[in-house]
Residue frames as a rotation matrix with the C-alpha (Angstrom) as fourth column:
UNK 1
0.859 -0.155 0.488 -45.30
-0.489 -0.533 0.691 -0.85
0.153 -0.832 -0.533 50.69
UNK 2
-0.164 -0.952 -0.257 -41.50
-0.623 0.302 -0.722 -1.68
0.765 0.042 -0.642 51.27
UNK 3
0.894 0.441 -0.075 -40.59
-0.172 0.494 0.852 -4.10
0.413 -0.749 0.518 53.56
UNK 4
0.786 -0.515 0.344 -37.91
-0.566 -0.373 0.735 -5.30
-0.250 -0.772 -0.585 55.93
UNK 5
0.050 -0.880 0.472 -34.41
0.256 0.468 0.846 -5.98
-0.965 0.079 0.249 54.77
UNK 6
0.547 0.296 0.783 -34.90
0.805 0.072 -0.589 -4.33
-0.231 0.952 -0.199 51.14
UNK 7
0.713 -0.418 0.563 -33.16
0.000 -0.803 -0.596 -1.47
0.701 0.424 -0.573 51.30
UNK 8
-0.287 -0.795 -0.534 -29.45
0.517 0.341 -0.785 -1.16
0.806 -0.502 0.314 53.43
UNK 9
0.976 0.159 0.148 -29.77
0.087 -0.910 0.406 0.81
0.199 -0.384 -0.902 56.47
UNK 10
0.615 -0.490 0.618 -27.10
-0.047 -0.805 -0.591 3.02
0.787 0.335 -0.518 57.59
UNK 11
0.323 0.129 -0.937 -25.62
0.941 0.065 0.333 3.14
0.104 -0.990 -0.100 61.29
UNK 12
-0.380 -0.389 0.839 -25.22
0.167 -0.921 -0.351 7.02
0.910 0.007 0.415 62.42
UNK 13
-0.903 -0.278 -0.328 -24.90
0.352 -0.042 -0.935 8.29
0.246 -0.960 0.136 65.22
UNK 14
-0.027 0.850 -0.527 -28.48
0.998 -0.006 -0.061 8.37
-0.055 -0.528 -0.848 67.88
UNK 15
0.664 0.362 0.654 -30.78
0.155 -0.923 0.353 11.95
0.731 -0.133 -0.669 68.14
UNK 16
0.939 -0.075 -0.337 -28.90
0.292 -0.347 0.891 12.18
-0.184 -0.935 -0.304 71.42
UNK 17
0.172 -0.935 0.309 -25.13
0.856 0.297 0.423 11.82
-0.488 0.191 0.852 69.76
UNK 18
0.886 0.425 -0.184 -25.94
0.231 -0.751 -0.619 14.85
-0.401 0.506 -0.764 67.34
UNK 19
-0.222 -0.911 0.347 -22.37
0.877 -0.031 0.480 14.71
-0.426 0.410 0.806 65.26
UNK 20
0.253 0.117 -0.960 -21.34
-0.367 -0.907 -0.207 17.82
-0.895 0.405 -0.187 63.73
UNK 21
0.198 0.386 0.901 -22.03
0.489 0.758 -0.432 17.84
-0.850 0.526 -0.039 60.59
UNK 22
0.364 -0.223 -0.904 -19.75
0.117 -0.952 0.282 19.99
-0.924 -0.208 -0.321 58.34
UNK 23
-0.707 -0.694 0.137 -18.83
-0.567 0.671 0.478 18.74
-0.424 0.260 -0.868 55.42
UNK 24
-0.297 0.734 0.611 -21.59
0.339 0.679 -0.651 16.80
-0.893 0.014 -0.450 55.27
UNK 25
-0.851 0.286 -0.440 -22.81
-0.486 -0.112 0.867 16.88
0.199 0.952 0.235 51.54
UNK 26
-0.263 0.964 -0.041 -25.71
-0.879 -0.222 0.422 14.38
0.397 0.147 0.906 51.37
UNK 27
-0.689 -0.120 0.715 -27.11
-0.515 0.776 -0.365 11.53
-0.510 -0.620 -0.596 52.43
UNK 28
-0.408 0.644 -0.647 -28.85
-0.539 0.403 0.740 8.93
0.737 0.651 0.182 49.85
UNK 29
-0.366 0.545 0.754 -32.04
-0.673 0.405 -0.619 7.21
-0.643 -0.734 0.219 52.13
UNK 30
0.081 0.521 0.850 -34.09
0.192 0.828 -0.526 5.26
-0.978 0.206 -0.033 49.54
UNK 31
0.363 0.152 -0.919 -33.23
-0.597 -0.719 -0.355 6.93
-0.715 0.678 -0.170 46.23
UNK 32
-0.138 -0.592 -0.794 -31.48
-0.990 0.054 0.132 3.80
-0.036 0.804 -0.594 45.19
UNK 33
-0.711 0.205 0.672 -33.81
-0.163 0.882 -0.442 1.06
-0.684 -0.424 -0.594 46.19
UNK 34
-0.619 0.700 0.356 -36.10
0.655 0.210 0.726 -1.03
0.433 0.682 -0.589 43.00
UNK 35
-0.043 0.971 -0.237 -39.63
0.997 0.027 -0.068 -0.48
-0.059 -0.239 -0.969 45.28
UNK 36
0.035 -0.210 -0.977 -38.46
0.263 -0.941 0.212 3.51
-0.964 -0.264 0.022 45.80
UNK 37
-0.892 -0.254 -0.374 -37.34
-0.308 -0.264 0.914 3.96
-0.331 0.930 0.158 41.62
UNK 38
-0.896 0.238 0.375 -40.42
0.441 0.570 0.693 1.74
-0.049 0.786 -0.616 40.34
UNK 39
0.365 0.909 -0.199 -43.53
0.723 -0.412 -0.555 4.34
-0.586 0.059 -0.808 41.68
UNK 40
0.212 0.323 0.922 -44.82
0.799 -0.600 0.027 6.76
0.562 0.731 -0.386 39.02
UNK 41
0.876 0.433 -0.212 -44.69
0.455 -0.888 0.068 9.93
-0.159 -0.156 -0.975 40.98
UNK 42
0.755 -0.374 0.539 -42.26
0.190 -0.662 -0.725 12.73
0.628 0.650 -0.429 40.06
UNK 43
-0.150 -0.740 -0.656 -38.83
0.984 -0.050 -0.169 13.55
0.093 -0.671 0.735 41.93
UNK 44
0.600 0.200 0.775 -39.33
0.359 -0.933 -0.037 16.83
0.715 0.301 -0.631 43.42
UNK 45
-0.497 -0.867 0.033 -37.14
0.499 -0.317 -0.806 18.88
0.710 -0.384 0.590 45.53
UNK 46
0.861 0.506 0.055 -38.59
0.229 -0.482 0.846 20.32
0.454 -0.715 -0.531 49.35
UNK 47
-0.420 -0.830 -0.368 -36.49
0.257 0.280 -0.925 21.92
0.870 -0.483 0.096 51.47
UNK 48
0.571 0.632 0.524 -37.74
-0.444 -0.298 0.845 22.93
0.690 -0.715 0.110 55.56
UNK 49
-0.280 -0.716 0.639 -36.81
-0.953 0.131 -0.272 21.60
0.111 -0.686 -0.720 58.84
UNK 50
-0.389 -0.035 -0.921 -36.74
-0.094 0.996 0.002 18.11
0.917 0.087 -0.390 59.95
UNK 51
-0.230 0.118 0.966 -38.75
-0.972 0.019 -0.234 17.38
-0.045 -0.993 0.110 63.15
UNK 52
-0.938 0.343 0.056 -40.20
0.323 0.920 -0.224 14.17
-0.129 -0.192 -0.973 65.05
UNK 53
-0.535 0.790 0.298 -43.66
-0.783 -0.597 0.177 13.20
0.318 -0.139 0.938 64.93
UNK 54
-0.492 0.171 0.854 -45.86
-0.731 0.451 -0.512 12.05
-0.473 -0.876 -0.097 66.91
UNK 55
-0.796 -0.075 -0.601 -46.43
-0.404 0.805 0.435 8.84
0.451 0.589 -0.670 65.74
UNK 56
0.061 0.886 0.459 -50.06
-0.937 0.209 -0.279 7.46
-0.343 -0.413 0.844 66.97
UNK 57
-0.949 -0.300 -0.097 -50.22
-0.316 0.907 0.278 3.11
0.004 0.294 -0.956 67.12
UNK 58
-0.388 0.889 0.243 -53.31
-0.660 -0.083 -0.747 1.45
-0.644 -0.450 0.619 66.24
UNK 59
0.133 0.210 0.969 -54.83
0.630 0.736 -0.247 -0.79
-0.765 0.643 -0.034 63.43
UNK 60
0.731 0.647 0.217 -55.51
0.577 -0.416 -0.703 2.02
-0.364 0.639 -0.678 61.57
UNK 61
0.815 -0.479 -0.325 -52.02
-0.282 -0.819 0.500 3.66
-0.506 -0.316 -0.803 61.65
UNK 62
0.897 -0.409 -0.170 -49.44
-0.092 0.204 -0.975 4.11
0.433 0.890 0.145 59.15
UNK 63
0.764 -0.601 -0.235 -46.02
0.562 0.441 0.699 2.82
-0.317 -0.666 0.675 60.09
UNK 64
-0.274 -0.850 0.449 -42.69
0.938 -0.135 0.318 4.38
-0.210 0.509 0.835 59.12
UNK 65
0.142 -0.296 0.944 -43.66
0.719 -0.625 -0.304 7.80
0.680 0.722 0.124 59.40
UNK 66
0.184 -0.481 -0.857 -41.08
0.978 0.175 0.112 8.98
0.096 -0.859 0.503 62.53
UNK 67
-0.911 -0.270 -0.312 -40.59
0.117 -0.894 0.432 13.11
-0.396 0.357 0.846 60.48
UNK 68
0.708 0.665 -0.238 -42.61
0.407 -0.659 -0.632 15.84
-0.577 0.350 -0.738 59.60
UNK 69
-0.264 -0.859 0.438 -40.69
0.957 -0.177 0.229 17.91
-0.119 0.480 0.869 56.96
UNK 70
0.478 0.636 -0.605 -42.18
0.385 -0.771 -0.507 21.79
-0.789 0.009 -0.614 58.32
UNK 71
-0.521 -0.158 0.839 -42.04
0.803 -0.424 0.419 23.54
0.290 0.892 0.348 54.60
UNK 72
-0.879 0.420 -0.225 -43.40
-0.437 -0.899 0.027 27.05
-0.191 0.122 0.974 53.81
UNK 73
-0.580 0.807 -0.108 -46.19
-0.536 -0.279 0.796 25.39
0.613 0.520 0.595 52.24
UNK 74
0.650 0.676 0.347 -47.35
-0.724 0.412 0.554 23.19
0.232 -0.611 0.757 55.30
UNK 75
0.025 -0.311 0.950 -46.05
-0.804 0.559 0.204 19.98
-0.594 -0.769 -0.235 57.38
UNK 76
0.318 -0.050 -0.947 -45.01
-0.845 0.438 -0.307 16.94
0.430 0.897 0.097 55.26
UNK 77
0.720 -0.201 0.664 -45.09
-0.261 0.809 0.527 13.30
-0.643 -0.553 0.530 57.05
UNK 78
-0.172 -0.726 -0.666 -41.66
-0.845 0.456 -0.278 11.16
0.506 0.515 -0.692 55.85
UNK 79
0.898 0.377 -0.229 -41.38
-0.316 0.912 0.260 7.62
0.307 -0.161 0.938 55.58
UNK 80
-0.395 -0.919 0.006 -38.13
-0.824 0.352 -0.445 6.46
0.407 -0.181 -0.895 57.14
UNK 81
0.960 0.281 0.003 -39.13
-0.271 0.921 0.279 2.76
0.076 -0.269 0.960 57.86
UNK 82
0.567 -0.823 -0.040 -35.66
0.823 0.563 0.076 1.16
-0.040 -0.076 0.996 59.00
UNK 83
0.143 -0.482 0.865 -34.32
0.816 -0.437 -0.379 4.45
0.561 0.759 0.330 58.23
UNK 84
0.849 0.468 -0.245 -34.46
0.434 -0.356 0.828 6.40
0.300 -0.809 -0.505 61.57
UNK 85
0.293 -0.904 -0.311 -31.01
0.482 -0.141 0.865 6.58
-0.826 -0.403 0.394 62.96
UNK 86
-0.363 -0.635 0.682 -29.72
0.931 -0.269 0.245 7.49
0.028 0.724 0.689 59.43
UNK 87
-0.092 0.342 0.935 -31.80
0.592 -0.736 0.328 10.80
0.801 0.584 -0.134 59.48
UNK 88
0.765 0.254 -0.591 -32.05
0.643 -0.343 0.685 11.47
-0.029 -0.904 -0.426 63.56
UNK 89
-0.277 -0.953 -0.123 -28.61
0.894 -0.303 0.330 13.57
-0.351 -0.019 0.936 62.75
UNK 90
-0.521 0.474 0.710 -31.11
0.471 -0.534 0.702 15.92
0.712 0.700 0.055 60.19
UNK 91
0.193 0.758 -0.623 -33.61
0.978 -0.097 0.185 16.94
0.080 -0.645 -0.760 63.41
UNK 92
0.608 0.358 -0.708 -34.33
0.489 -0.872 -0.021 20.35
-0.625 -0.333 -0.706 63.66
UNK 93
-0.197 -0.979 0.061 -32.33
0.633 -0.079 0.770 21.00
-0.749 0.190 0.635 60.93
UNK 94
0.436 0.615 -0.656 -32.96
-0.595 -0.349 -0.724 23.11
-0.675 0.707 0.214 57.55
UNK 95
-0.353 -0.440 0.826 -32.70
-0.042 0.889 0.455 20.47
-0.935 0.126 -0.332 55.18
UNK 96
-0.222 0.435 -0.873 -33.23
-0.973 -0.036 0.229 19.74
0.068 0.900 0.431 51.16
UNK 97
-0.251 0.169 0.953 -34.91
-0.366 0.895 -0.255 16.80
-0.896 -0.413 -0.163 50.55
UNK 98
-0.680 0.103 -0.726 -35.02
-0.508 0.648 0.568 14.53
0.529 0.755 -0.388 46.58
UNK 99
-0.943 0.133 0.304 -37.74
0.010 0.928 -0.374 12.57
-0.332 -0.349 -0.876 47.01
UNK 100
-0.842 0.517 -0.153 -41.52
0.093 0.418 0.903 11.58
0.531 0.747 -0.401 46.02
UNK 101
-0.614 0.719 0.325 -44.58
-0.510 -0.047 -0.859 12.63
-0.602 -0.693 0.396 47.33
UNK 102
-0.963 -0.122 -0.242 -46.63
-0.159 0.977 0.139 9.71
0.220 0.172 -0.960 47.68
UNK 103
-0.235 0.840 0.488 -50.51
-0.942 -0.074 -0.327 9.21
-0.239 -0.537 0.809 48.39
UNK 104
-0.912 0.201 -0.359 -51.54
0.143 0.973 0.183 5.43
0.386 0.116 -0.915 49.24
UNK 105
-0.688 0.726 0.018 -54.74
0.318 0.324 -0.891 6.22
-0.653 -0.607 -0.454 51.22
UNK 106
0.259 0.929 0.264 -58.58
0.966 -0.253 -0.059 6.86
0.012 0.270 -0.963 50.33
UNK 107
0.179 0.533 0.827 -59.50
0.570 -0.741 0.354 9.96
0.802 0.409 -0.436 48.78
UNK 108
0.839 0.370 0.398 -58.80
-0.231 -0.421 0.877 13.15
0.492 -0.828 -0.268 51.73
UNK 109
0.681 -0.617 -0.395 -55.78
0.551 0.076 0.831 11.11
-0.483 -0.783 0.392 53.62
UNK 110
0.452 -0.847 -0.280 -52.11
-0.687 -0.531 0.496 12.97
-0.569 -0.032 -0.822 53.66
UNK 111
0.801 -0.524 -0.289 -49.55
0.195 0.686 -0.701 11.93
0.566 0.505 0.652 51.29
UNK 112
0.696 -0.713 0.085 -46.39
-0.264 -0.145 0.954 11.45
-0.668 -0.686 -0.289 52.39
UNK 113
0.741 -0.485 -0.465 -42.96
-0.670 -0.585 -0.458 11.92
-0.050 0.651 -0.758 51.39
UNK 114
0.693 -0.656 0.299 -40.32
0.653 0.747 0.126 9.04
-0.306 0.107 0.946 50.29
UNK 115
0.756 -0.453 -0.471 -36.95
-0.581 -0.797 -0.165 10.43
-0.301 0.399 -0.866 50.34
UNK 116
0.987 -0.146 -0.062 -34.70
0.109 0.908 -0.404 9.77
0.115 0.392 0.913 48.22
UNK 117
-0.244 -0.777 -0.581 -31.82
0.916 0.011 -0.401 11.33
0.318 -0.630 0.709 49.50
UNK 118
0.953 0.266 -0.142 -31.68
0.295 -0.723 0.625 14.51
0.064 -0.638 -0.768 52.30
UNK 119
-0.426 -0.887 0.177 -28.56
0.864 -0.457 -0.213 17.18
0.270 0.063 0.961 52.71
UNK 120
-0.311 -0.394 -0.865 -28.07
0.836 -0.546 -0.052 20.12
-0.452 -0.739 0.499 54.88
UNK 121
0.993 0.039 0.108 -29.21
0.080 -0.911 -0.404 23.86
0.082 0.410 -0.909 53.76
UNK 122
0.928 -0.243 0.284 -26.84
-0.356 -0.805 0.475 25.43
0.113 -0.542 -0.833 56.48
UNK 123
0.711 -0.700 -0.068 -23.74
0.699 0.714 -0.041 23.14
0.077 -0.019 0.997 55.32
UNK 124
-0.205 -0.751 0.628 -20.96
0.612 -0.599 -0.516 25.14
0.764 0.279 0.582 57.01
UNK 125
0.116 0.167 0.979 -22.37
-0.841 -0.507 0.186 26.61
0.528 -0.845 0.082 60.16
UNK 126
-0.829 -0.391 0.399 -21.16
-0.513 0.251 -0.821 26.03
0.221 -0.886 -0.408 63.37
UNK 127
-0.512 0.591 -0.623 -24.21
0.186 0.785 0.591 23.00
0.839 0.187 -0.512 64.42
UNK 128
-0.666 -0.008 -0.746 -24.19
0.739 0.129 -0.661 23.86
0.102 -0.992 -0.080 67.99
């Protein structure tokens, strides 16, 4: 499990700031960090919308996973540990995501997605 200060973060602008985002090509999140390159699982390609999720605190509760990624084929949890602000610009967006679906738990739990980098479908429409 990564930890703090391993990977750079970003500063972009807060969910509330919402920058247009035209232009915008991609945005590399963990695609170029050791702990992110050294797991076994394939790079695949999702694309869907970016949302928040509720995020439940407890012993039992995984940290770092702030996004759902709603796909055709069902809801995908995203790890953005440290990595929040850099993606809060993506929200409700239609987004591609590079990245690794991941399954640490017992037998039955959700995997979740490590991206390695995230970039606009709808590059070129008005944002608003």
């Amino acid at each position: 499990m990564p930890g703090r200060g391993e990977y750079p973060v970003l500063q972009v602008a807060s969910i509330e700031e919402r920058p247009c985002l035209q232009g915008f090509v991609m945005t590399v999140v963990y695609g170029n960090v050791d702990w992110y390159r050294s797991r076994p699982e394939p790079e695949e390609t999702w694309t869907g919308t970016l949302a928040e999720r509720e995020v439940s605190v407890g012993p039992e509760s995984r940290g770092g996973l702030f996004f759902v990624l709603i796909t055709d084929m069902g809801p995908l949890s995203v790890y953005a540990a440290n990595v929040e602000r850099q993606l809060a610009s993506f929200l409700g967006r239609s987004v591609r995501v590079r990245g690794k679906l991941v399954d640490l738990g017992p037998p039955g739990q959700e995997k979740e997605l490590w991206p390695a980098s995230m970039e606009l479908e709808d590059i070129g429409l008005d944002p608003s």
